[in-house]
C-alpha positions as CSV (number, residue, x, y, z in Angstrom):
1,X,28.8,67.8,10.6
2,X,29.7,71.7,9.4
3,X,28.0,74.8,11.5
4,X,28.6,76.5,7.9
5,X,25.0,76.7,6.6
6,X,22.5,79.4,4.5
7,X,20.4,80.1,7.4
8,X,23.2,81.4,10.2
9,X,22.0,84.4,8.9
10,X,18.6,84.1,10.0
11,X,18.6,82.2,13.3
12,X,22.2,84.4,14.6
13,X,19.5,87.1,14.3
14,X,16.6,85.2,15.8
15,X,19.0,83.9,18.7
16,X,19.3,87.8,19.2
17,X,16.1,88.4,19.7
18,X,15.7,85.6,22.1
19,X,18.0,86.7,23.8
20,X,16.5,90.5,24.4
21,X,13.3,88.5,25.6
22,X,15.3,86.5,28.1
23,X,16.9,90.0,29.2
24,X,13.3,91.7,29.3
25,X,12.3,89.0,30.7
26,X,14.3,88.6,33.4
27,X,14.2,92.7,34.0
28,X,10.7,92.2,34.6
29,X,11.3,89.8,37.4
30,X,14.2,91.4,38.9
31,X,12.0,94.7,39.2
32,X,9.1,92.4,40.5
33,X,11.6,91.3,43.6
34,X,13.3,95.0,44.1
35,X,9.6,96.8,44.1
36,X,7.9,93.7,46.1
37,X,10.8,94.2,48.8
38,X,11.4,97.7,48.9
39,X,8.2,99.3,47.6
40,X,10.0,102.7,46.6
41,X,8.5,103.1,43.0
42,X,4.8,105.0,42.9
43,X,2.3,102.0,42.3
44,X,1.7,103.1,38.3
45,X,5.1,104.3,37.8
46,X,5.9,100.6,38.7
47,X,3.1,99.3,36.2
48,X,3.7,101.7,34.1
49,X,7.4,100.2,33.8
50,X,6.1,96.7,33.9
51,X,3.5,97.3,30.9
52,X,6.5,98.7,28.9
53,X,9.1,95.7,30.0
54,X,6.5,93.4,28.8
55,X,5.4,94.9,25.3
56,X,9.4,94.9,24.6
57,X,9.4,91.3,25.3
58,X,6.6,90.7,23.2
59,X,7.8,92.2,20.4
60,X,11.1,90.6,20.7
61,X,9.3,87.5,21.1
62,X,7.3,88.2,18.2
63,X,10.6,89.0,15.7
64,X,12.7,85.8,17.1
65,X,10.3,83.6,15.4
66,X,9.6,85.1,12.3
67,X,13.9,85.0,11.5
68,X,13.3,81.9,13.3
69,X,10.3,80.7,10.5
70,X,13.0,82.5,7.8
71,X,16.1,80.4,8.6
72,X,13.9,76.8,8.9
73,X,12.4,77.4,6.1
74,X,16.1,77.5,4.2
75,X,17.4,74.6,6.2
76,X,14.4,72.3,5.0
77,X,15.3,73.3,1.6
78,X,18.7,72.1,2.0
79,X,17.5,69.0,3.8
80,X,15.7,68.0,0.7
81,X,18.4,69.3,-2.0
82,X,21.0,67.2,-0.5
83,X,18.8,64.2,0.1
84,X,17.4,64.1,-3.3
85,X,20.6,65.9,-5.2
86,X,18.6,69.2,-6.1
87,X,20.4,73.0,-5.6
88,X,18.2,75.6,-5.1
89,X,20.1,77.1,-3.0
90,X,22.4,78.8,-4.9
91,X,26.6,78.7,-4.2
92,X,25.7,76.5,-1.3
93,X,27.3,73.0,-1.0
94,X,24.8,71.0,1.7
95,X,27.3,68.0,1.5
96,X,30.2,69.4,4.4
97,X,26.8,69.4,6.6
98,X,25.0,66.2,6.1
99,X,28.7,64.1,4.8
100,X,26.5,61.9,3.9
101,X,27.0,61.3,-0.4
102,X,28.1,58.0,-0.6
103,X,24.4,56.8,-0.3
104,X,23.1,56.4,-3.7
105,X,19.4,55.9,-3.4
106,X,17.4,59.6,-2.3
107,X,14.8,58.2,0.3
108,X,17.8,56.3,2.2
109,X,20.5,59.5,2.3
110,X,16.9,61.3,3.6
111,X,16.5,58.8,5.7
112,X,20.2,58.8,6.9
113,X,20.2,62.6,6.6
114,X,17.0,63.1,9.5
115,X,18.9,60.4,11.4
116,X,22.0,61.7,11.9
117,X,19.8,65.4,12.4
118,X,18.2,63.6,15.4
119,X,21.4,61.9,17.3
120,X,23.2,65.7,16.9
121,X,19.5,67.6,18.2
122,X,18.6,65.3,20.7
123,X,22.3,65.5,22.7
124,X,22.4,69.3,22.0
125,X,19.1,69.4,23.6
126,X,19.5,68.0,26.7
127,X,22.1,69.9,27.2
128,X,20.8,72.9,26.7
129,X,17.7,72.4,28.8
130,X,20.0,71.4,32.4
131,X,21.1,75.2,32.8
132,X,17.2,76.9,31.6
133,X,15.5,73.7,34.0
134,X,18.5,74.8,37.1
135,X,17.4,78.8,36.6
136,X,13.6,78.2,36.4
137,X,13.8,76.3,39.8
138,X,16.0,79.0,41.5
139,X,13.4,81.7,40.3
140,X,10.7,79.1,41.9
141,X,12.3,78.4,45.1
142,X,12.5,82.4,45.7
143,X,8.8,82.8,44.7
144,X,8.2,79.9,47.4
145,X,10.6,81.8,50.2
146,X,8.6,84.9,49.3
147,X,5.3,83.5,49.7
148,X,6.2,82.3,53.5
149,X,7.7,85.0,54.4
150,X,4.9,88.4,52.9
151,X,2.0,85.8,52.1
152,X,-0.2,85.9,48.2
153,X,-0.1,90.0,48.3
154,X,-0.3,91.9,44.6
155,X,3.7,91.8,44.0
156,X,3.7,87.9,44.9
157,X,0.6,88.1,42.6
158,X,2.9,90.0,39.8
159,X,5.9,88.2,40.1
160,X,3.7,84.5,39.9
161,X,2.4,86.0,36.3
162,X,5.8,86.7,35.2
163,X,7.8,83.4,36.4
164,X,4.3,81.7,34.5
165,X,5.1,83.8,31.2
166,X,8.8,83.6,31.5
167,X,10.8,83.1,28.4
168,X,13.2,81.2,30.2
169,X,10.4,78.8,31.6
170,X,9.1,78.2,28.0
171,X,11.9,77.7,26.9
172,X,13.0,75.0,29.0
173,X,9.7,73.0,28.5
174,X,10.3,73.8,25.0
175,X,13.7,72.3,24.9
176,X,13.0,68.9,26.7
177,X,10.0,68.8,24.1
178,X,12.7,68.9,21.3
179,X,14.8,66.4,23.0
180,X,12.0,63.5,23.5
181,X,10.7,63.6,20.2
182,X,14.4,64.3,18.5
183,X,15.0,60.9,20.8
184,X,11.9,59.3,19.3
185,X,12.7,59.7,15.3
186,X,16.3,58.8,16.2
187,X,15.0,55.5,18.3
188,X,12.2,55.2,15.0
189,X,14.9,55.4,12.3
190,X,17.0,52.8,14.4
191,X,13.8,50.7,13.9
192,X,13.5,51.0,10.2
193,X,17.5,50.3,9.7
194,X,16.8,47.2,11.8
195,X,14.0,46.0,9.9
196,X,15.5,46.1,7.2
197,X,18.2,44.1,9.0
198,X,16.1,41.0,8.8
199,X,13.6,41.7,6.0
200,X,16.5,43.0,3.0
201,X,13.6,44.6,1.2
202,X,13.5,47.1,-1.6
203,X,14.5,50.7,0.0
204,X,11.4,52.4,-1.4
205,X,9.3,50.1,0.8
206,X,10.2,52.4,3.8
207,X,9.4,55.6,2.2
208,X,6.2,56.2,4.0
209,X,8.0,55.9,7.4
210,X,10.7,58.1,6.4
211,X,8.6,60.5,5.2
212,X,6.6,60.2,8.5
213,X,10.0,60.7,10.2
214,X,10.8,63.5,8.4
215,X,6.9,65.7,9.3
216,X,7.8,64.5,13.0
217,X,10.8,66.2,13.0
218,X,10.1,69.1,11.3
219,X,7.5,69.7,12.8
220,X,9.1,69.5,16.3
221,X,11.6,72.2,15.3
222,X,9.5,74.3,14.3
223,X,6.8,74.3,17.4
224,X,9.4,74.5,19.6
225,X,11.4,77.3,17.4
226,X,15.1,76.3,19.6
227,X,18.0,77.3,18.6
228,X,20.6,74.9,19.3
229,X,23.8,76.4,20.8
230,X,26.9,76.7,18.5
231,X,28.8,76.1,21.6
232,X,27.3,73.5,22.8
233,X,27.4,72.0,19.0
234,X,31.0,72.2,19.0
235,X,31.8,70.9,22.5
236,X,29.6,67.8,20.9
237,X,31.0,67.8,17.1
238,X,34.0,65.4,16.9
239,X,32.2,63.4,19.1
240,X,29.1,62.7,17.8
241,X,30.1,63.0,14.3
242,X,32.3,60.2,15.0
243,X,29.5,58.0,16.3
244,X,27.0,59.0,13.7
245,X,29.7,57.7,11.0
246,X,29.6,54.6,12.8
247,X,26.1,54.6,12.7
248,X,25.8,55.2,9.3
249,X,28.8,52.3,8.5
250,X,27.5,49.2,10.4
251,X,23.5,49.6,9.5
252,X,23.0,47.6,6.1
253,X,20.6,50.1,4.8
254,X,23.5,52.6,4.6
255,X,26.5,50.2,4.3
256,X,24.7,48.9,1.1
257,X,24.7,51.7,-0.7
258,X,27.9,52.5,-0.1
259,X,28.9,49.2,-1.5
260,X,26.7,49.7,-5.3
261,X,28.6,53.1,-5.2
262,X,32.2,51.2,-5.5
């Protein structure tokens, strides 16, 4: 699968805001901890500071997902161009990213197109999620330490509100969304490549469940509105490419297309 795609553009600008909102976000905790152990900034300089931290993490918040609406919107457009052989993206090639034009029939390459979309999202995921899950708890564990040691007063109060409203925490729930339900259409469009396995019926029979595939995906991306990391996605590349195209090789639904088209 290519990372060249028409909305980079979009979400490289999108994954900039998110990352201003992790940094505000993580300011505002940081100054939580300094203030709540030191107590050497004036009580409403210190909100004052607060109130401003947060309203720059809203708005970051606030323009991450509408580049993030931007870009999705272009990537379903080439999810459907290259399934069913339309260009309305213009001087954009979809084919390097999906590789997958030797099925003839439109539902099936759509079909084969959200399956393969699912295997890459679901591994990038997980991934992803071990490093936000690992810094959520060490924020926890010091909220824990600092309610033993000074008891529920108004900066434990403060800093419970912003570990709650954390980027990094949503994120992290976010992301293990996206992976379960990226797992769940990859483990459904197993099932309809099996059926067919043992029933051989016409193709268009399973268009209703691919289509149902395609709103659960879709609609998982966008909820969760992740980003998957470009580093990540080329640690995983060679890999899972390789397994997807023997995915996409030994399941008859695929294999036979590729066998009219010779």
């Amino acid at each position: 699968m290519s990372a060249e795609n028409p909305q980079n553009k979009n979400f490289a600008i999108s994954k900039n805001f998110a990352r201003a909102q992790d940094f505000f976000g993580a300011l505002a905790f940081i100054l939580a901890i300094f203030q709540g152990t030191t107590a050497v900034i004036l009580a409403k300089t210190f909100l004052g500071i607060a109130s401003l931290i947060l309203v720059l993490e809203y708005v970051s918040a606030y323009f991450k997902s509408s580049f993030f609406d931007k870009g999705h919107r272009i990537r379903e457009m080439g999810l459907i161009d290259n399934s069913f052989k339309e260009k309305r993206i213009p001087n954009y090639n979809s084919e390097p990213y999906y590789n997958n034009s030797i099925i003839l029939r439109d539902e099936i390459r759509l079909l084969a197109n959200i399956h393969e979309d699912s295997l890459f999202t679901s591994n990038i995921a997980g991934k992803m999620s071990f490093s936000y899950y690992l810094f959520s708890a060490i924020i926890f564990l010091f909220f824990i330490f600092k309610l033993f040691i000074s008891g529920m007063d108004d900066y434990s109060s403060l800093l419970l509100s912003f570990i709650v409203s954390s980027s990094l925490f949503d994120r992290a729930i976010k992301l293990n969304s996206l992976k379960k339900i990226s797992e769940k259409v990859y483990e459904k469009a197993n099932e309809i490549c099996n059926v067919y396995e043992k029933s051989m019926d016409e193709p268009s029979v399973f268009l209703p469940k691919i289509i149902d595939l395609l709103l659960l995906y879709e609609n998982a991306v966008f909820e969760t509105k992740i980003i998957l990391s470009e580093r990540i996605f080329n640690q995983l590349n060679t890999a899972l490419s390789k397994e997807w195209l023997d995915i996409r090789d030994n399941y008859l639904i695929y294999k036979n297309q590729a066998e009219m088209k010779k």
